[in-house]
DRENTORKOL-3810 file (N, C-alpha, C; in nm, 4 decimals):
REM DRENTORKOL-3810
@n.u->0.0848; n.v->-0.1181; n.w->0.0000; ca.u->0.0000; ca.v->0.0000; ca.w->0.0000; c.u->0.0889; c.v->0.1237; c.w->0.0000
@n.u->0.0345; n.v->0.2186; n.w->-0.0517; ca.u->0.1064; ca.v->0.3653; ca.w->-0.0915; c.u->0.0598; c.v->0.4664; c.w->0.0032
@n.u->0.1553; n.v->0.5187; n.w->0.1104; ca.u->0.1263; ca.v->0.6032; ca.w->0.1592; c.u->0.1204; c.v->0.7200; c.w->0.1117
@n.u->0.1008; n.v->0.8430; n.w->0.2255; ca.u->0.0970; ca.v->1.0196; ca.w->0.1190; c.u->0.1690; c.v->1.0100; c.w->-0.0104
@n.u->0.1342; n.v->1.0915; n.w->-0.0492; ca.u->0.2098; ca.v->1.1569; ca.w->-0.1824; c.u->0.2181; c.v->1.2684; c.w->-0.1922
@n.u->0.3626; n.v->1.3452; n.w->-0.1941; ca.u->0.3642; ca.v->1.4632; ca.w->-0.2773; c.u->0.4256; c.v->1.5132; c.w->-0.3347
@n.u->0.3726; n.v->1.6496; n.w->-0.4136; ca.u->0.4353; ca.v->1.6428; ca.w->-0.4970; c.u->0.4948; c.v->1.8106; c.w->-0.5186
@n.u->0.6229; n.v->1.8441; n.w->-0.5565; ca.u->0.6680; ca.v->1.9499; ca.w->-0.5597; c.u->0.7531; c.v->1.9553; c.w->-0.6785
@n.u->0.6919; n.v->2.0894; n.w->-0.7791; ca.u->0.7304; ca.v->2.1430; ca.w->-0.9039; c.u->0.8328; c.v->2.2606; c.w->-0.9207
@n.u->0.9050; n.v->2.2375; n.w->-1.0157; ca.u->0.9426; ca.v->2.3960; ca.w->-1.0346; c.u->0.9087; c.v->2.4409; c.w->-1.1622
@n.u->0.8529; n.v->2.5722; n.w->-1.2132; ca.u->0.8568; ca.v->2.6049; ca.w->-1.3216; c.u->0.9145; c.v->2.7219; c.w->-1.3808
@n.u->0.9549; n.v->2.7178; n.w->-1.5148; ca.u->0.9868; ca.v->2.8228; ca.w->-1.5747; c.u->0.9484; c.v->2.8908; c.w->-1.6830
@n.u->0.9180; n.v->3.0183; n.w->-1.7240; ca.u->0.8374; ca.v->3.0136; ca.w->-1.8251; c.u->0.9299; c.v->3.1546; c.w->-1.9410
@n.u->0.8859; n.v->3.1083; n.w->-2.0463; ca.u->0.9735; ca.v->3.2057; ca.w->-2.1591; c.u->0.8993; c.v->3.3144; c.w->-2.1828
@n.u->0.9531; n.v->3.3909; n.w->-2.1945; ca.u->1.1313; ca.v->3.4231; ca.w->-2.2067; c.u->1.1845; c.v->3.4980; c.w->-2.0726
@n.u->1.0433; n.v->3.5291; n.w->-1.9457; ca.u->1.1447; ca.v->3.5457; ca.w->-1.8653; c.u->1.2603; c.v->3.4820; c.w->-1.7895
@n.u->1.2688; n.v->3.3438; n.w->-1.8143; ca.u->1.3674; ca.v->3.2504; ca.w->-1.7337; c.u->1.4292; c.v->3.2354; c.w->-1.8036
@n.u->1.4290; n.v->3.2294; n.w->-1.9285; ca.u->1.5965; ca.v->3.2152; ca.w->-2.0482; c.u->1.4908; c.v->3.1840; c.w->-2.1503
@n.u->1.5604; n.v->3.2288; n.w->-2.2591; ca.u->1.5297; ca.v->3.2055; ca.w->-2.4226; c.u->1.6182; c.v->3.0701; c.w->-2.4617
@n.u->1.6796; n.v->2.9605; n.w->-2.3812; ca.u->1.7088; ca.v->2.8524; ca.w->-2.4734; c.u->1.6593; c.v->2.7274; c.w->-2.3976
@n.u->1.6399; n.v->2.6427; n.w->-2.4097; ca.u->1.6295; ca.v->2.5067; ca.w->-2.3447; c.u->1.6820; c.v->2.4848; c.w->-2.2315
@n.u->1.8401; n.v->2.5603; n.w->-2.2450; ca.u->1.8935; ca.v->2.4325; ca.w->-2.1246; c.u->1.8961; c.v->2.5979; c.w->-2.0333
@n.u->1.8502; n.v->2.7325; n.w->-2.0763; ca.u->1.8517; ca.v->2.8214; ca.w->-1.9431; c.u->1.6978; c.v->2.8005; c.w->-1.8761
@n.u->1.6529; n.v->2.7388; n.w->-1.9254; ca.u->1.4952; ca.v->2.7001; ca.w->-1.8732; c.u->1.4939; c.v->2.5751; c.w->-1.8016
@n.u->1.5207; n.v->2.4800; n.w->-1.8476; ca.u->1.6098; ca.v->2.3776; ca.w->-1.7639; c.u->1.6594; c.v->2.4499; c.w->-1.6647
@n.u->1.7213; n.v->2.4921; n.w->-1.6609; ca.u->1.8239; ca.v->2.5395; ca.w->-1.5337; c.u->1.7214; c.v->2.6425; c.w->-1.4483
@n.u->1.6117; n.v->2.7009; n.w->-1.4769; ca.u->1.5627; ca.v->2.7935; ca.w->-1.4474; c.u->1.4532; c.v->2.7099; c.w->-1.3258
@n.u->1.3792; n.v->2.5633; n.w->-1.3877; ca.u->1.3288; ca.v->2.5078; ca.w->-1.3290; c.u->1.3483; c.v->2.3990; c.w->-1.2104
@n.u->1.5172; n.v->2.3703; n.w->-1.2342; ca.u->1.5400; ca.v->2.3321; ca.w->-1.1708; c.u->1.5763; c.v->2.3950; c.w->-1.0234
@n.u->1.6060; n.v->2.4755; n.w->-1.0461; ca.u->1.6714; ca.v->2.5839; ca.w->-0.9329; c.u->1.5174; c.v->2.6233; c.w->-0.8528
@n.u->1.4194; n.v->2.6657; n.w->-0.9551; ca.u->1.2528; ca.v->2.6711; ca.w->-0.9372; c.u->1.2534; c.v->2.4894; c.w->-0.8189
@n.u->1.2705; n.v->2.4273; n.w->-0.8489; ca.u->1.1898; ca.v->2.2809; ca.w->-0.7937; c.u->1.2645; c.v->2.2423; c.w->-0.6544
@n.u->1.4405; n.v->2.3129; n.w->-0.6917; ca.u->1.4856; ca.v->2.2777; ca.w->-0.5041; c.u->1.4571; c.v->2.4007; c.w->-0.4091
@n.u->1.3856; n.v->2.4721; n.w->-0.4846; ca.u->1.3675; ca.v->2.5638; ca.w->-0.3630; c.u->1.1788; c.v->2.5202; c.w->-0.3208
@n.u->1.1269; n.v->2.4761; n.w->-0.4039; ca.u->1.0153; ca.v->2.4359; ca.w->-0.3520; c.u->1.0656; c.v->2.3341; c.w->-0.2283
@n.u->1.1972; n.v->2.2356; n.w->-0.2753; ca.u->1.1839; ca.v->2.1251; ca.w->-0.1910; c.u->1.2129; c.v->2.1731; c.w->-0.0359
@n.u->1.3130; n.v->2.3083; n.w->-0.0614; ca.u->1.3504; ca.v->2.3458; ca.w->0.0346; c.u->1.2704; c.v->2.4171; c.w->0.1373
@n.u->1.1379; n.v->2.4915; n.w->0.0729; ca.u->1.0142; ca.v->2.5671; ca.w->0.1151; c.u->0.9165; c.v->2.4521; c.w->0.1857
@n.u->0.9609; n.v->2.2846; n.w->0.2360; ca.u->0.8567; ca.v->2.2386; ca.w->0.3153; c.u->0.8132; c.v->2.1288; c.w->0.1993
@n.u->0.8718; n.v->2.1534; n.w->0.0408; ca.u->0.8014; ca.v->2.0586; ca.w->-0.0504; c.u->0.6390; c.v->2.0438; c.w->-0.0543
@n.u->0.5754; n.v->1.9860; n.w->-0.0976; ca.u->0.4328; ca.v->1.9690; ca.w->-0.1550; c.u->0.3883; c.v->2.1069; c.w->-0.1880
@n.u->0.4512; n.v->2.1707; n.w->-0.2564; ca.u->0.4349; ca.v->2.3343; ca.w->-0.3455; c.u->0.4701; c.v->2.3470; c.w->-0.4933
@n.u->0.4410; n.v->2.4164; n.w->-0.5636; ca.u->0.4891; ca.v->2.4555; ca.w->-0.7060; c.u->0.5625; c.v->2.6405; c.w->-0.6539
@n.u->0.6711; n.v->2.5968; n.w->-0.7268; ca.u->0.6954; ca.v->2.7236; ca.w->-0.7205; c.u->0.7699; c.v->2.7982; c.w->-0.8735
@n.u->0.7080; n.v->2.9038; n.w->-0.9164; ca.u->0.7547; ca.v->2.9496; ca.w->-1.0387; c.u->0.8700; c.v->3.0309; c.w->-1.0235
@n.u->1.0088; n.v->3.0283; n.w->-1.1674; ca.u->1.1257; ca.v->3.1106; ca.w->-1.1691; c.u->1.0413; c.v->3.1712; c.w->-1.2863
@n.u->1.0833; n.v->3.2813; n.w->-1.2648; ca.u->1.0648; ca.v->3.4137; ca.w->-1.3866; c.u->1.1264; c.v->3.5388; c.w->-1.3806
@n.u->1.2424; n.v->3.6184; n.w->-1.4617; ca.u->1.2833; ca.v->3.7010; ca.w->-1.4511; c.u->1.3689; c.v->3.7075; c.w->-1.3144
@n.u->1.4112; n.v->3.5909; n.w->-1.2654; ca.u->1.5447; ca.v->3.6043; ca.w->-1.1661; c.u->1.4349; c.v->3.5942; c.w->-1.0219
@n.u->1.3556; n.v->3.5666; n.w->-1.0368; ca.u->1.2752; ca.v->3.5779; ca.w->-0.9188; c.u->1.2123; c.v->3.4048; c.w->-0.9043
@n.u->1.2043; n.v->3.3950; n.w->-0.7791; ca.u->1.1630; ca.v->3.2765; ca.w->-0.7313; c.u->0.9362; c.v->3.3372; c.w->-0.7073
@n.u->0.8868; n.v->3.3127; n.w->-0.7304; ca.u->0.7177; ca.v->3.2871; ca.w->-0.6399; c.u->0.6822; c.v->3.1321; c.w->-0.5743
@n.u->0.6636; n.v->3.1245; n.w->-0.4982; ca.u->0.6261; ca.v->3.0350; ca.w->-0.4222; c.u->0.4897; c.v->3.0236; c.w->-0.4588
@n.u->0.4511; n.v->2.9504; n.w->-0.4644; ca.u->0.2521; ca.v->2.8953; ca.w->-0.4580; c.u->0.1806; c.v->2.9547; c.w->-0.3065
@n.u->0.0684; n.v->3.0022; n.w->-0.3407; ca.u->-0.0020; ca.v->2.9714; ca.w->-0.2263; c.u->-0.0223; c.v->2.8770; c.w->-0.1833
@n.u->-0.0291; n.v->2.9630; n.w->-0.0360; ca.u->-0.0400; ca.v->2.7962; ca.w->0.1116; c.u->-0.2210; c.v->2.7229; c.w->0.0368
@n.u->-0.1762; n.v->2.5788; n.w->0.0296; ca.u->-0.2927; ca.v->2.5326; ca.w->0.0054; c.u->-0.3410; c.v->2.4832; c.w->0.1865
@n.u->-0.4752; n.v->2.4480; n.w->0.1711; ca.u->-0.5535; ca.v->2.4018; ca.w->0.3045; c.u->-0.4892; c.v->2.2141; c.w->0.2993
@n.u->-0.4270; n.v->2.1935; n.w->0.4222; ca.u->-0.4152; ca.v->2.0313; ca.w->0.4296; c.u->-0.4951; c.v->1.9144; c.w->0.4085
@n.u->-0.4415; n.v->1.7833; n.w->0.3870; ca.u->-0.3558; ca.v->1.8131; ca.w->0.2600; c.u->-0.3760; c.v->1.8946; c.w->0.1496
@n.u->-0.3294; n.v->1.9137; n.w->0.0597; ca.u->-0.3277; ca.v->1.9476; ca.w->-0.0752; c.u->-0.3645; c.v->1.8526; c.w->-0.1980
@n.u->-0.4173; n.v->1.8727; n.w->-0.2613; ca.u->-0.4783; ca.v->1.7576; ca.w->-0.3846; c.u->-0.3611; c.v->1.8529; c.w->-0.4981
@n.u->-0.3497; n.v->1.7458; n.w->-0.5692; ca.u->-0.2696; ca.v->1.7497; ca.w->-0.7014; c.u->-0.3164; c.v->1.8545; c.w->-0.7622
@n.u->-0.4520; n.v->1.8489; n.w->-0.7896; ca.u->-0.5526; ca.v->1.8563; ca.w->-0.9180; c.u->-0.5455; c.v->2.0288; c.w->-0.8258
@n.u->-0.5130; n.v->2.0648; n.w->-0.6945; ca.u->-0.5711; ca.v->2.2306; ca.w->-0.6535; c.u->-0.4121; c.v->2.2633; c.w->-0.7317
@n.u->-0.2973; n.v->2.2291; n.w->-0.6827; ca.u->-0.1701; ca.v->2.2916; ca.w->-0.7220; c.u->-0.1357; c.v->2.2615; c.w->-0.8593
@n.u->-0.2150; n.v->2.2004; n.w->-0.9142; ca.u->-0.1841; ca.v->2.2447; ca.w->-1.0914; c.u->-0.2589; c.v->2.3487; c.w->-1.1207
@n.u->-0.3955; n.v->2.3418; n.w->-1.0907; ca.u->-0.4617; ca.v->2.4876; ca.w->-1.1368; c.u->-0.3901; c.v->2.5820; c.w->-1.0721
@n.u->-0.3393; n.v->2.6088; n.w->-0.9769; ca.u->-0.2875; ca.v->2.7301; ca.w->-0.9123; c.u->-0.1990; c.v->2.7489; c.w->-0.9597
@n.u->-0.0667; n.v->2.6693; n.w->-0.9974; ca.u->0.0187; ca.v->2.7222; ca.w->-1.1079; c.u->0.0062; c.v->2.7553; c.w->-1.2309
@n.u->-0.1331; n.v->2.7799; n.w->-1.2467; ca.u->-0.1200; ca.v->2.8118; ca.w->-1.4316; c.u->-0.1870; c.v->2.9469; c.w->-1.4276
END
């Protein structure tokens, strides 16, 4: 049996996080350990040199609330 799950994103989006592949790559990744580092089970977006964190969801969190909230 499968206990909790969660799940923590980073994203990046063009062209404020880089205009090529691998600076977006890099943009999201840097985006996804700071979610892990923020407590994890968050999305957090890089854009223009800036980190946003997600809003605090209500416990737990469902998948399906922190995808709509990141878009």
């Amino acid at each position: 049996q499968l206990g909790p799950v969660t799940i923590s994103m980073g994203v990046s989006t063009y062209p404020d996080a880089g205009t090529t592949s691998e600076e977006l790559l890099k943009a999201a990744d840097t985006a996804l350990y700071a979610a892990k580092l923020a407590g994890r089970d968050r999305v957090v977006v890089h854009g223009g040199g800036e980190l946003s964190p997600s809003r605090p969801r209500p416990e737990p969190p469902s998948v399906v609330h922190i995808l709509k909230g990141a878009a």
